[in-house]
C-alpha atoms as a printed R data frame, in Angstrom:
    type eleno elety resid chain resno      x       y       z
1   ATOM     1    CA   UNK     A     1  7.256 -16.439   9.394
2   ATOM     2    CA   UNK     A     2  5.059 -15.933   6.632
3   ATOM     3    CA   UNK     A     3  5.627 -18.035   3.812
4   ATOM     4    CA   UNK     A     4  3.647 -16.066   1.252
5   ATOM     5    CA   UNK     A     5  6.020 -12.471   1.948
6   ATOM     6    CA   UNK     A     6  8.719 -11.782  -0.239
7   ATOM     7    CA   UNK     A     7 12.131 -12.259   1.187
8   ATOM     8    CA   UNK     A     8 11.400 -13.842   4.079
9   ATOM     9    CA   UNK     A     9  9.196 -10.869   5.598
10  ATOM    10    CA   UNK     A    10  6.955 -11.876   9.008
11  ATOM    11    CA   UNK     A    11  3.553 -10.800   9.236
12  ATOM    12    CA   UNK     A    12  2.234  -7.675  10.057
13  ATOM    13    CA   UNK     A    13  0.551  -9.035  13.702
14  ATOM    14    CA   UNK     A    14  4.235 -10.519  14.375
15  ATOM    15    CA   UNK     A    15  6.075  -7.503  13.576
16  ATOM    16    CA   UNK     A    16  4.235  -5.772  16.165
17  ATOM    17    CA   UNK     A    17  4.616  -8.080  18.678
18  ATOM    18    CA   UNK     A    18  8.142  -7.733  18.426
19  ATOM    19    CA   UNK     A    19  8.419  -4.338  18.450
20  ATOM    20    CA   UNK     A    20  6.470  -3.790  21.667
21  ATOM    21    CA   UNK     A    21  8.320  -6.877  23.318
22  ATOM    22    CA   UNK     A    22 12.021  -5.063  22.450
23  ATOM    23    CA   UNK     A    23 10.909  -1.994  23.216
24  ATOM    24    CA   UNK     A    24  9.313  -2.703  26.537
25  ATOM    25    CA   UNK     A    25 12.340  -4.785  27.623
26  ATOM    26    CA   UNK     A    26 14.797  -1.735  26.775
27  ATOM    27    CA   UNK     A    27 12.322   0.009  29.351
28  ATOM    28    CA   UNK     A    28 12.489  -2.461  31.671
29  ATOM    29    CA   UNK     A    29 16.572  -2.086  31.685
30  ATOM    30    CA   UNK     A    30 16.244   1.954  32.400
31  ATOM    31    CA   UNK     A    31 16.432   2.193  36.137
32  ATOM    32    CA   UNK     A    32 15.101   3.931  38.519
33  ATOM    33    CA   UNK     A    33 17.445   6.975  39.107
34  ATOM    34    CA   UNK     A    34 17.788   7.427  34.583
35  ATOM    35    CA   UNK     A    35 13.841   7.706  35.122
36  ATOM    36    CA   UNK     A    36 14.382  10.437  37.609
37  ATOM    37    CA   UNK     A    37 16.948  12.182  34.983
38  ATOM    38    CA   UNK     A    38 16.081  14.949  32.289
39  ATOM    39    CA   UNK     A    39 13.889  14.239  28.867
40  ATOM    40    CA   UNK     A    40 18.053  14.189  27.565
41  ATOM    41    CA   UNK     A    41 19.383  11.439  29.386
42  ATOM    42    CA   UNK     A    42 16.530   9.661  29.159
43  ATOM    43    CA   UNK     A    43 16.570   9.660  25.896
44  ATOM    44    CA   UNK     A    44 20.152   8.888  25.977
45  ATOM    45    CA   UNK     A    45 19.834   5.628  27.636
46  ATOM    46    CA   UNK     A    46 17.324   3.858  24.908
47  ATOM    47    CA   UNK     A    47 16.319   6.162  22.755
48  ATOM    48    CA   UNK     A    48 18.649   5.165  19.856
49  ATOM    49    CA   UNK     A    49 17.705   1.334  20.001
50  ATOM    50    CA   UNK     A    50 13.882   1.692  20.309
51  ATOM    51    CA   UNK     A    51 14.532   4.265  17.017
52  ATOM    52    CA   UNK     A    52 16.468   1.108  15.331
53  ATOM    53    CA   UNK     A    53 14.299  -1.451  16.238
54  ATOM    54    CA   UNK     A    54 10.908   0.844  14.869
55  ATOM    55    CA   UNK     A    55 13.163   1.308  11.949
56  ATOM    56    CA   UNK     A    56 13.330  -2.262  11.231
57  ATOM    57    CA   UNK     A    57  9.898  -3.131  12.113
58  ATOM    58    CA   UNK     A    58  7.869  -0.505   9.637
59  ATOM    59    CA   UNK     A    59 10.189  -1.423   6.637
60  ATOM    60    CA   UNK     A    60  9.400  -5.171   7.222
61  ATOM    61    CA   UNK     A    61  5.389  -4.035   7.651
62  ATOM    62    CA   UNK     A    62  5.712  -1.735   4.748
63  ATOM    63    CA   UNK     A    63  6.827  -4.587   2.800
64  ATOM    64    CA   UNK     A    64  4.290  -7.391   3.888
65  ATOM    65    CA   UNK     A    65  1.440  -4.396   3.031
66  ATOM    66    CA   UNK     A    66  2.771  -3.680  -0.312
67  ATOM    67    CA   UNK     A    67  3.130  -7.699  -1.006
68  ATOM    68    CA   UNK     A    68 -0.521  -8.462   0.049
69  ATOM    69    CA   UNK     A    69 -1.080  -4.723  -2.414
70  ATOM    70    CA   UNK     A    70  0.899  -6.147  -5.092
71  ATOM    71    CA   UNK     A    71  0.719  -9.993  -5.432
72  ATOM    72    CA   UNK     A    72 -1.832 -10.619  -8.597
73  ATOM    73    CA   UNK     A    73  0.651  -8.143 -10.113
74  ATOM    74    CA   UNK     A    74  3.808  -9.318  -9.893
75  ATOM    75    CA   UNK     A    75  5.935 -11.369 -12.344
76  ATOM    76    CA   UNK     A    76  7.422 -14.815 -11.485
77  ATOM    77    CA   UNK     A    77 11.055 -13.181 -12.046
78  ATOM    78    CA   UNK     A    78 10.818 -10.395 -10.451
79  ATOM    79    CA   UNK     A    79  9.790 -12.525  -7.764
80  ATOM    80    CA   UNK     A    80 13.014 -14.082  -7.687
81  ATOM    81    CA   UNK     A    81 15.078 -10.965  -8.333
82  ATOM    82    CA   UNK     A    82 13.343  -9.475  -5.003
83  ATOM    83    CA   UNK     A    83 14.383 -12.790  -3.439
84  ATOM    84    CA   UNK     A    84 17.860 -13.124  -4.420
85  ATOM    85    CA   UNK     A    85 18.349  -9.743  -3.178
86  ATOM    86    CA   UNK     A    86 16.940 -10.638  -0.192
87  ATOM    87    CA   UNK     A    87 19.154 -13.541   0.303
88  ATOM    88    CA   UNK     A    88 22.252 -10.928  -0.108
89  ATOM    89    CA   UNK     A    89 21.131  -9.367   2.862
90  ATOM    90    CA   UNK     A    90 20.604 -11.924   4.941
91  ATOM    91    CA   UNK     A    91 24.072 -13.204   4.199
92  ATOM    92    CA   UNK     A    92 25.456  -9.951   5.333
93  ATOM    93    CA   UNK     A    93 26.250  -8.433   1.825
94  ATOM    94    CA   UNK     A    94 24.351  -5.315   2.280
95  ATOM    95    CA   UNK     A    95 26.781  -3.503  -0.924
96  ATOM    96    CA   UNK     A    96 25.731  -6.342  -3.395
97  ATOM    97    CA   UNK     A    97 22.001  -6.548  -1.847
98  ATOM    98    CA   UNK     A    98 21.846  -2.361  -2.470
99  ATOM    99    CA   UNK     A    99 22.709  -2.854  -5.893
100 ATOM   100    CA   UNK     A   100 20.760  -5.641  -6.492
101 ATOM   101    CA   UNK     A   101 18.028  -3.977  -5.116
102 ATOM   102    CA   UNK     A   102 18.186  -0.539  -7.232
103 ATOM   103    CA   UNK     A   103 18.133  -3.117 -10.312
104 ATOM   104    CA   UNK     A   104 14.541  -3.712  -9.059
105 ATOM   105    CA   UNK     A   105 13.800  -0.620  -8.767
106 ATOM   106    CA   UNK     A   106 14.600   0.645 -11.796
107 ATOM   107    CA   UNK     A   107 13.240  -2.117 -13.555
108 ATOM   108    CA   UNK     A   108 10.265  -3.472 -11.568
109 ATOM   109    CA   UNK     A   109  6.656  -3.103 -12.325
110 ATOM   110    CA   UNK     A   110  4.554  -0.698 -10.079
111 ATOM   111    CA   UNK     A   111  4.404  -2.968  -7.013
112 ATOM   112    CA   UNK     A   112  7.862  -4.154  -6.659
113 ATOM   113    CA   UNK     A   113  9.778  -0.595  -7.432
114 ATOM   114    CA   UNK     A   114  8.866   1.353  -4.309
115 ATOM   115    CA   UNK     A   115  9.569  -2.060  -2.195
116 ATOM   116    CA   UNK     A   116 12.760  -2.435  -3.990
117 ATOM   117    CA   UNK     A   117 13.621   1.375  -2.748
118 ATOM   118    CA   UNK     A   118 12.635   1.138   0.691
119 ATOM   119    CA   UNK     A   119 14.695  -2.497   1.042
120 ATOM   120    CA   UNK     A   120 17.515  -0.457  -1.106
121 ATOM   121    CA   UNK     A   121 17.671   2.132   1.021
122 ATOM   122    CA   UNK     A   122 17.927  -0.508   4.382
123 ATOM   123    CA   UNK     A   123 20.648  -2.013   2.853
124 ATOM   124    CA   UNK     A   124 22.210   1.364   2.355
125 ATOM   125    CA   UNK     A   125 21.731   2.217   6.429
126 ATOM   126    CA   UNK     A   126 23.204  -1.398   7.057
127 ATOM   127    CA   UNK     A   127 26.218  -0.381   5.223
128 ATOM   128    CA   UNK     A   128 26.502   3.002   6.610
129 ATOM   129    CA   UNK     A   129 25.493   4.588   4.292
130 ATOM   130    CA   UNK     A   130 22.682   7.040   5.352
131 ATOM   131    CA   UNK     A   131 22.901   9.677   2.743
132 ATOM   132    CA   UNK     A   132 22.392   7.319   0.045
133 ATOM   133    CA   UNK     A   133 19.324   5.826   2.606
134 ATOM   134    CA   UNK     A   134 18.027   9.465   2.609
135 ATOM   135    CA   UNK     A   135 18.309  10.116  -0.795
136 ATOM   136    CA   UNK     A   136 16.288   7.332  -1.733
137 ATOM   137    CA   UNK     A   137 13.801   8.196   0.964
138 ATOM   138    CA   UNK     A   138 13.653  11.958  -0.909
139 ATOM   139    CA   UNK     A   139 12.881  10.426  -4.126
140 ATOM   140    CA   UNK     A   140 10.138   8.310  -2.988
141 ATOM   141    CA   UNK     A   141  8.822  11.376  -1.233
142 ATOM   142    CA   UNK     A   142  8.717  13.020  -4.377
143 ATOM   143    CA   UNK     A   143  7.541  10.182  -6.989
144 ATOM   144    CA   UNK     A   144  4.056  11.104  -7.383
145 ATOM   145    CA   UNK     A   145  3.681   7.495  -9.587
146 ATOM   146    CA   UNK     A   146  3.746   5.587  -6.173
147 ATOM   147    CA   UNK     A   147  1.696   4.582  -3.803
148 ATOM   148    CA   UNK     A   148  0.703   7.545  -1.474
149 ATOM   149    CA   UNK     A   149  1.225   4.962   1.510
150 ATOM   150    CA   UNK     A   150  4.893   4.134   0.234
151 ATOM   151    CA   UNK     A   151  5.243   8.114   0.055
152 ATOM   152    CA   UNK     A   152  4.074   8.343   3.275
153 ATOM   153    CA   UNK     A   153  6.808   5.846   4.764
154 ATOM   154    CA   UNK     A   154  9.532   7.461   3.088
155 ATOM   155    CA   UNK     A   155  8.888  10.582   4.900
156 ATOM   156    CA   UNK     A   156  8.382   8.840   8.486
157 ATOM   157    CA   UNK     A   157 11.532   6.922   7.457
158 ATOM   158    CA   UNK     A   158 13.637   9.745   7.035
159 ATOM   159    CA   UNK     A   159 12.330  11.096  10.001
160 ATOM   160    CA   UNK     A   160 14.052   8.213  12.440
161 ATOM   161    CA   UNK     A   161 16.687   8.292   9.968
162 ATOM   162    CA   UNK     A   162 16.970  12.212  10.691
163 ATOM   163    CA   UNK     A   163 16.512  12.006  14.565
164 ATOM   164    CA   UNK     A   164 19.899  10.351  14.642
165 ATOM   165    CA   UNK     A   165 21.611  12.153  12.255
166 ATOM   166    CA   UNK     A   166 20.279  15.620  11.512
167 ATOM   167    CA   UNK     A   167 18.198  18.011  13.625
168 ATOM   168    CA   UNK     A   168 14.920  17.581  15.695
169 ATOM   169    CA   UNK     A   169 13.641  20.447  13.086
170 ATOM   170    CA   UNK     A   170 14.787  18.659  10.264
171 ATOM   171    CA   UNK     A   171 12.211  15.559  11.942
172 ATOM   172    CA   UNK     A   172  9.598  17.275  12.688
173 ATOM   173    CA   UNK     A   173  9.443  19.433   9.208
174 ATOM   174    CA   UNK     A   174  9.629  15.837   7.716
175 ATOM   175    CA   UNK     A   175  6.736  14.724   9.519
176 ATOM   176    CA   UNK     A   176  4.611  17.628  10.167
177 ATOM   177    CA   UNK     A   177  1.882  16.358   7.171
178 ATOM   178    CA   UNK     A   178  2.079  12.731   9.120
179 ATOM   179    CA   UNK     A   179  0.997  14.097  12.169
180 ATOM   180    CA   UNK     A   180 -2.120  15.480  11.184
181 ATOM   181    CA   UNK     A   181 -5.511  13.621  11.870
182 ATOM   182    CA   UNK     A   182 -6.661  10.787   9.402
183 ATOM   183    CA   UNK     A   183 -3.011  10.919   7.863
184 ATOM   184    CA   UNK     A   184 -1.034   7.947   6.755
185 ATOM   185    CA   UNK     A   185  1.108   6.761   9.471
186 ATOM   186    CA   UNK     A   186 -0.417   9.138  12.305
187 ATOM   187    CA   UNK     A   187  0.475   7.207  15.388
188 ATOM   188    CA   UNK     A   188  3.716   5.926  14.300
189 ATOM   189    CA   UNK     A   189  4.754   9.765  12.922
190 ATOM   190    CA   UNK     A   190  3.217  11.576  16.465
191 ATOM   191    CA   UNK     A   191  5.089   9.384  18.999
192 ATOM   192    CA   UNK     A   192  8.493   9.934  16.510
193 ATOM   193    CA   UNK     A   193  7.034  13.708  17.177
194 ATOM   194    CA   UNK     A   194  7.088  13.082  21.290
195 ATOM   195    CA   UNK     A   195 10.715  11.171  20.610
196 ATOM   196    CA   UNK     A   196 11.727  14.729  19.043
197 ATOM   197    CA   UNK     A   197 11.108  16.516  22.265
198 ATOM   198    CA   UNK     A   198 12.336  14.081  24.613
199 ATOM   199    CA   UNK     A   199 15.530  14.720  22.489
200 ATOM   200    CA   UNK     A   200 15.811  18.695  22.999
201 ATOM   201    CA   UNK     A   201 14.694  18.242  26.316
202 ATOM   202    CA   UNK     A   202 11.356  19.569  26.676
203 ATOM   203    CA   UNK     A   203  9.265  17.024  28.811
204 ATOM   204    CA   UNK     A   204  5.970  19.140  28.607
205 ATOM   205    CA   UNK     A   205  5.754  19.323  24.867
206 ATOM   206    CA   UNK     A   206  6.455  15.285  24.754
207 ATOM   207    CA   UNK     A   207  3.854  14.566  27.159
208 ATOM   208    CA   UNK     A   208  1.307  16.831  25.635
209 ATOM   209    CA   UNK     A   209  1.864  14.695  22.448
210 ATOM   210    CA   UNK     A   210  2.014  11.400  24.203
211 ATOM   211    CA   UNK     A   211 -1.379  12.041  26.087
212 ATOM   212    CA   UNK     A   212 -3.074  12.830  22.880
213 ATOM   213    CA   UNK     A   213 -2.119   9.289  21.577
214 ATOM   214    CA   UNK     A   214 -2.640   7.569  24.624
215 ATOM   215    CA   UNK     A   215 -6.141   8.977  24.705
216 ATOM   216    CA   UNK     A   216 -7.201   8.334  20.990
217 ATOM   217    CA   UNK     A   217 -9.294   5.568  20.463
218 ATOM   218    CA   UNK     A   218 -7.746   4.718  16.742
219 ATOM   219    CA   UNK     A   219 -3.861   4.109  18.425
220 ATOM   220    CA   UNK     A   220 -2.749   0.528  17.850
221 ATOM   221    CA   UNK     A   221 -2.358  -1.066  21.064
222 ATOM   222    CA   UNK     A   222  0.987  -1.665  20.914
223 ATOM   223    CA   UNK     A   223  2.048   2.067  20.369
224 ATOM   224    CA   UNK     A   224 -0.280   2.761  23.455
225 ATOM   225    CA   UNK     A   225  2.118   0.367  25.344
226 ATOM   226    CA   UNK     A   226  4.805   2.510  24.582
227 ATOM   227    CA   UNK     A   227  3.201   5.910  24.992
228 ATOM   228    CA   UNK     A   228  2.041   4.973  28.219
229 ATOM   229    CA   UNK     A   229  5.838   3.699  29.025
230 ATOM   230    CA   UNK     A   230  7.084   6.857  27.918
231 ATOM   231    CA   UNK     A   231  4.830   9.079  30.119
232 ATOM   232    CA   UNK     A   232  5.883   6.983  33.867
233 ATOM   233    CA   UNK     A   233  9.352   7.614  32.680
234 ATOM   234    CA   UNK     A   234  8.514  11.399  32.002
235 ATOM   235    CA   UNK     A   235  6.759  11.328  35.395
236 ATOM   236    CA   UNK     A   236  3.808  11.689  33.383
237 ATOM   237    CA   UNK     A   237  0.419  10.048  34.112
């Protein structure tokens, strides 16, 4: 853990460790004859928990990046409001952390708002409380006074949030700017793009996606890892 990251928050590097350990183990616990099964039921079998754990993993990165952004900036108390919010969620209180949260948010300077937001809206999901998640993600969309990198991750945040509970469409209108070349988030927004397919069923379209990423130089390795996951169970190369 990184001591210097508000609210507890682990370093980028660990983060993606993580991520590519949970979601290769989910893989490893799809069997054989699932593999053998249409883009649906594969995506069935795992694709809600590797969309929770990415979830998870890009809010915690998004916050570490905007600390490291943000830290000559930032005010001793604010510092401990972000904290004490923290601390609600960690305890479980995810209604008190919310609110606690959208105090920051409203009141923060120009580092700490947009991180209050994003960890406002998590708090929201935690409770169950999507719209209120998405809503927030729509303003932050919107608020041309942020960061265009916290703008960015509102929109590939409502995208997972969107596979779940709206309409591969409503994803992929979401993300269409994200999946463009040199965009914020490119990697990250294309394989949520593949994940979209897999979901109506259309294997080809996925693949096509996935072999784009798997051949691009730029692709973190750890989203390679998956990609190239994602094609053997598509019966892809």
């Amino acid at each position: 853990m990184c001591l210097n990251c508000p609210g507890g928050l682990f370093c980028t590097q660990f983060l993606r460790a993580e991520l590519e350990f949970f979601v290769a183990d989910i893989f490893n616990e799809v069997d054989e004859d699932v593999r053998k099964e249409k883009s649906l039921a594969l995506w069935k079998a795992y694709g809600k928990y590797v969309i929770g754990a990415a979830v998870l993993i890009i809010a915690a990165t998004a916050g570490y990046v905007g600390w490291q952004n943000y830290t000559v900036s930032q005010s001793r108390t604010q510092g401990s409001e972000f904290n004490a919010a923290a601390a609600l969620m960690a305890a479980e209180k995810p209604g008190e952390a919310a609110a606690a949260f959208a105090g920051l948010a409203e009141s923060g300077n120009a580092g700490y708002r947009p991180l209050a937001s994003l960890r406002e809206a998590a708090a929201f999901l935690e409770a169950g409380q999507g719209d209120k998640a998405l809503a927030i993600y729509d303003e932050l969309s919107a608020d041309g006074s942020v960061d265009p990198e916290f703008s960015a991750l509102a929109d590939l945040m409502a995208g997972y949030y969107l596979l779940d509970n709206g309409t591969t469409d409503e994803v992929r209108n979401r993300i269409a700017p994200l999946t463009e070349a040199g965009s914020l988030f490119n990697a990250s927004a294309n394989e949520l793009l593949a994940l979209t397919y897999i979901k109506d069923g259309e294997p080809g379209k996925a693949r096509e996606v996935l072999a784009a990423l798997q051949n691009d130089a730029g692709v973190p390795e750890d989203i390679k890892g998956r990609v190239s996951q994602l094609l053997a169970a598509l019966g892809g190369s």
